[in-house]
N, C-alpha and C positions, 0 to 999 in steps of 0.2 A: 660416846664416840671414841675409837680405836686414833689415837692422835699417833703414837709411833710411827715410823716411816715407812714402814713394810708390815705387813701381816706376820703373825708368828707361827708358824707350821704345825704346833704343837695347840693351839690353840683351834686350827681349824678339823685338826686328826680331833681332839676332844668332842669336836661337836657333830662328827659323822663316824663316830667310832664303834657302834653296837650295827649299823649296816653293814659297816665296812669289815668287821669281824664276821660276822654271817656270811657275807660275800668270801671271805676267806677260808670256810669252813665247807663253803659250796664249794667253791675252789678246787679245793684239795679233794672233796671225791668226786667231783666229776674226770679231773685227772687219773685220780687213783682207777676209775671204773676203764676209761677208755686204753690206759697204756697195759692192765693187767686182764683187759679182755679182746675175744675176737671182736668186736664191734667196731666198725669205724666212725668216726667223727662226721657228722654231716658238714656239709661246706654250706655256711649261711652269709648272706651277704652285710658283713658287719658294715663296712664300710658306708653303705645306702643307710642303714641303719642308725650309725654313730650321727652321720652327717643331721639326714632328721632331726634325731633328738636334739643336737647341737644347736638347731636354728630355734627347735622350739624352747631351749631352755635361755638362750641368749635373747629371744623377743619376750619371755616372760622376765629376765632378769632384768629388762630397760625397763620395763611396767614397772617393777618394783624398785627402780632407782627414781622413778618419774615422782615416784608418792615421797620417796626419802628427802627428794629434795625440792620438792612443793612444801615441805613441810618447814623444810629447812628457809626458806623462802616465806613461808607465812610468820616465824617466830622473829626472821631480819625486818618485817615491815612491822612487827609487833615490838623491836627495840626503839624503830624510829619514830612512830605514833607517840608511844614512850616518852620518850624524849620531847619529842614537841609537845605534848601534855603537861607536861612539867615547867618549859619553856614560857608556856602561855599562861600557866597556873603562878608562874614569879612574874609575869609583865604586865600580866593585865587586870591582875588583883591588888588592890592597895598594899600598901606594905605593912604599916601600923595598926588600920582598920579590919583588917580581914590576913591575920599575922596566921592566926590557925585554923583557918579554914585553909590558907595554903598546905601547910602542913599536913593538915586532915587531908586532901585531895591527895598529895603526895605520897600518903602514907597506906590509902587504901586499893592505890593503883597498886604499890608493892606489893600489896598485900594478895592485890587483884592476879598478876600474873604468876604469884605462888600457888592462888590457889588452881587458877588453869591447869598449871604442870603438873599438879597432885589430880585434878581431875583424867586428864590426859593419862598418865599413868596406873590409874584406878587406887590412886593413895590414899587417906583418910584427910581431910582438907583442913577439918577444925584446927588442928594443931599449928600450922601453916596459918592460917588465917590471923590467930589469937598472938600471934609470936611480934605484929605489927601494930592492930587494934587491940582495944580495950573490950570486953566480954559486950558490955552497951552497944557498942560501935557496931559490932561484927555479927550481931545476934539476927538483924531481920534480913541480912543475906545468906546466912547460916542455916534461917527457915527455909531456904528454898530446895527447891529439887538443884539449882543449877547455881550453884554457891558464886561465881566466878560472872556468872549475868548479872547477880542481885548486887555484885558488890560495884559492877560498871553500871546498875542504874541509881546506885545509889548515891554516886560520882555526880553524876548529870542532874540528880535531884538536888543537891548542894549547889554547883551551877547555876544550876534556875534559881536557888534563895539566894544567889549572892544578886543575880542581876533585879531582885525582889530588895534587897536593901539597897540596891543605888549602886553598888560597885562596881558592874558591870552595866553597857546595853546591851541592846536585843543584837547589835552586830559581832562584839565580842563574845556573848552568845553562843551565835551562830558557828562561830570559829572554831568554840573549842566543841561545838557538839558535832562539829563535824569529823573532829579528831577524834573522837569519842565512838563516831562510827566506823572512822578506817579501822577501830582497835575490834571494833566489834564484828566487823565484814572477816580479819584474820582469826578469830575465835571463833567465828561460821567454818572457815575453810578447817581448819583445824578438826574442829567435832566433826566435819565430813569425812577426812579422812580417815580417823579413829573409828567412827561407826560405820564404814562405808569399805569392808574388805574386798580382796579383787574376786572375780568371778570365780564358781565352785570350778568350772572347767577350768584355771587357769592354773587352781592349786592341786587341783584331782588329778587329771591328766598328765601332766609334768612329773611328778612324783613316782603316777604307775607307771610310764613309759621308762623312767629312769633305773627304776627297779627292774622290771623286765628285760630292757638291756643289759643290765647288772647279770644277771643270771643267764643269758644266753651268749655272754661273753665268754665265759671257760671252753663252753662248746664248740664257740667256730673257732677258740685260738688254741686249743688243744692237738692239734697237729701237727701244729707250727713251730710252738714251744717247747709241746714236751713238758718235760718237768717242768719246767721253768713256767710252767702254765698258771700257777698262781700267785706265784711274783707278778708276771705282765696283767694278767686281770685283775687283780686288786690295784696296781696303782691305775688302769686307767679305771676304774671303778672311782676308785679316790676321787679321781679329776671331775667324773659326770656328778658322783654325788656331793662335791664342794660347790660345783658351780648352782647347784640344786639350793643347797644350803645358803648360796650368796642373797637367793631371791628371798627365802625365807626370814632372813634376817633384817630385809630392807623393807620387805612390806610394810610394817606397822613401824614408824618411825618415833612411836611416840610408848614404844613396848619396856622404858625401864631398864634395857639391856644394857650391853656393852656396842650396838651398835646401835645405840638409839641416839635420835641429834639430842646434842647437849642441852636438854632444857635447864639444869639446875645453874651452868652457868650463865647462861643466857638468860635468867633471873635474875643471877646476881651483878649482871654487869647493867639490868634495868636498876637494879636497887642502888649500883654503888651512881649510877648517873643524874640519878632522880633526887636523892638524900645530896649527893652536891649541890645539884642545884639551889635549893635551900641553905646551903651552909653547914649540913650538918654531916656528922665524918662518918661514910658505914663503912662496914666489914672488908676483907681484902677479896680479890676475886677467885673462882674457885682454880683450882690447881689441879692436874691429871693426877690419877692415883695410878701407879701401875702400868702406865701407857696409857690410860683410857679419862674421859673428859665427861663427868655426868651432868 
């Protein structure tokens, strides 16, 4: 996630810059044809045209803010679960009797929401995993297809043996498996979004239309300008295909990028919250690199 104040110009020219050259190349002979031949320039109605597009790229670019920040919103309920996991894991477990089984519960949620964001991101898990647990430990959620399920049933299967030796009842229980499932209802929302792109029409459509404005922009402003014709259609070119680009970016919020919500720290501030609780001292929290917050 881009944490600087403002966006950098240079970074958004980067990532529509092979259009926006092409567009510039179109440009320049559509000018060239019309000012050094008899032909005149049709008059097309940009206007109706821009406006359209406009409406249709800004109701696609809320859809795609809507996923960035549901997302954003599933990982803020997934710090708090968190947290009370951990809460309930130091209050309601004996302290002396059941010292690392605390620990262990503690240790595999850490381990639990590294492995999600590696999942989420399409990253290789084991590494992530094994960096918390022991190879024993980490091995039959490892087995699974969904590494980040087996390691929150694996939570709850501990749970059940604590309240099987006496350290828990069925009401305390109750408590924490219910924590257990807000964490698992935000791991639901989450893989939904991830495996659940927006419609073909929303990505297909927008993009043609924005293109095709692109290219019939030299035409109707070619009159007007003059030379100057591809200076003015290329920056508003810029403008439609950034705003194009803004949707692209926000869709998958879980894409690894520079505008992806900050999972990594949003791990580490479950890690550094969860290891206190216990007493034990973790890592410092992650720090922007560059402007940007992974």
């Amino acid at each position: 996630m881009i944490v600087t104040a403002a966006p950098r110009l240079t970074r958004i020219v980067r990532e529509v810059w092979k259009p926006l050259a092409v567009l510039f190349v179109w440009d320049v002979l559509v000018t060239g044809f019309y000012l050094w031949s008899p032909f005149a320039a049709p008059s097309l109605p940009l206007t109706i045209f821009g406006s359209a597009l406009a409406l249709f790229l800004g109701f696609r670019d809320n859809s795609a803010y809507e996923r960035w920040w549901e997302g954003r919103i599933l990982w803020g309920a997934m710090i708090n679960a968190s947290r009370s996991l951990a809460r309930e894991t130091r209050n309601f477990l004996p302290e002396d009797e059941a010292r690392d089984l605390r620990r262990t519960i503690v240790l595999r949620h850490v381990a639990y929401v590294n492995a999600l964001r590696t999942q989420l991101r399409r990253q290789p898990v084991d590494t992530e995993v094994l960096r918390f647990l022991s190879k024993g430990e980490a091995e039959p959620a490892l087995a699974r297809t969904n590494v980040a399920n087996g390691l929150l049933d694996g939570t709850g299967r501990r749970i059940d043996d604590a309240r099987r030796r006496g350290w828990i009842d069925t009401i305390l229980q109750a408590r924490m498996e219910s924590t257990l499932v807000d964490i698992a209802n935000a791991q639901g929302g989450m893989e939904r979004l991830k495996n659940t792109p927006l419609p073909n029409q929303y990505r297909f459509f927008p993009t043609f239309f924005t293109h095709l404005f692109c290219v019939l922009l030299p035409i109707g402003l070619v009159e007007t300008l003059g030379v100057a014709t591809p200076l003015g259609s290329t920056i508003a070119g810029l403008m439609f295909l950034a705003v194009l680009q803004i949707g692209d970016d926000l869709v998958d919020p879980f894409a690894n990028t520079v505008h992806d919500v900050p999972l990594s720290a949003m791990c580490r501030t479950i890690e550094i919250d969860l290891l206190e609780a216990i007493g034990e001292k973790p890592a410092g929290p992650v720090q922007p690199v560059k402007g940007v917050l992974w």
